[in-house]
C-alpha positions in Angstrom: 0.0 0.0 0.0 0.9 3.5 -0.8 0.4 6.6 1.4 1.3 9.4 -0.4 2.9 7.5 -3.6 5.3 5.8 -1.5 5.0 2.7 -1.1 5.1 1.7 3.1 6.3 -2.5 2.6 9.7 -2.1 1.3 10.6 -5.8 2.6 9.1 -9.5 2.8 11.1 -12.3 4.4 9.2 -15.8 4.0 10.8 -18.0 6.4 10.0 -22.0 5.9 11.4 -25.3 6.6 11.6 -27.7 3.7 10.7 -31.1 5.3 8.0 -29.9 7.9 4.5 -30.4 7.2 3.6 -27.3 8.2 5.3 -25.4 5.4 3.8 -27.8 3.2 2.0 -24.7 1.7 4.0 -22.1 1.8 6.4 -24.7 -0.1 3.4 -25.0 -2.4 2.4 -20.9 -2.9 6.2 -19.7 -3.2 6.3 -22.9 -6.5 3.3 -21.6 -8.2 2.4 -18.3 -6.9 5.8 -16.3 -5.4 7.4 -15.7 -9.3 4.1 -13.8 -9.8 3.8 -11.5 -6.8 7.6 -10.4 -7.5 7.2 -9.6 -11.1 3.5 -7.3 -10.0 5.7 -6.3 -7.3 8.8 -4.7 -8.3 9.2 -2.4 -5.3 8.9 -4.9 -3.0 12.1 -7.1 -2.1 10.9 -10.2 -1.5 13.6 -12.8 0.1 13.2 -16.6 1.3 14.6 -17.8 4.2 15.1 -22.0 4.7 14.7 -22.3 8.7 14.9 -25.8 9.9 12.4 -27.8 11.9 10.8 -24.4 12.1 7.0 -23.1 11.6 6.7 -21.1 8.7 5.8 -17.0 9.2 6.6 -13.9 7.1 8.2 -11.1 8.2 7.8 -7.4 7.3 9.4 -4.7 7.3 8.0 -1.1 6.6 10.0 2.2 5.5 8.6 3.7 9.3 11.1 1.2 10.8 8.0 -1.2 11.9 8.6 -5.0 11.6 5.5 -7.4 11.7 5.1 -11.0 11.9 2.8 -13.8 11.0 2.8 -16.9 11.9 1.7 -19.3 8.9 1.7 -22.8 10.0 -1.4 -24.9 9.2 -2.2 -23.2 6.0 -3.1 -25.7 3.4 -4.1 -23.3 0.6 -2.2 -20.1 0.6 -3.1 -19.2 -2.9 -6.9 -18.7 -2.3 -6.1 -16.3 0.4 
């Protein structure tokens, strides 16, 4: 979202672990789905991060110095969200 015609998100960090169940659909969304929200968003840097035996979550981080996370574990179907 902008405010003001700059854009606020200026960095996504999608954290998963590639055995666990749980990031069994984030594994899924970041094969079919990731490619596409980087190429609509091209002033967003969006990284992955392989984490271990670890629940999958996002982290963001806004130009007002504001991090946020959320937890994703459990999500079967990230695509339709």
């Amino acid at each position: 979202m902008a405010l003001r015609g700059v854009w606020q998100l200026h960095k996504l960090i999608v954290s998963y672990c590639d055995w666990g169940g749980s990031s069994r659909g984030i594994r899924a969304f970041m094969e079919s789905q990731l490619p596409v929200f980087k190429e609509k968003n091209p002033q967003l840097e969006v990284v992955t991060e392989l984490i271990r035996g670890q629940h999958p979550h996002l982290k963001g981080f806004y130009i007002s110095l504001t991090t946020l996370r959320a937890m994703l574990y459990g999500i079967l179907n990230i695509g339709a969200v």
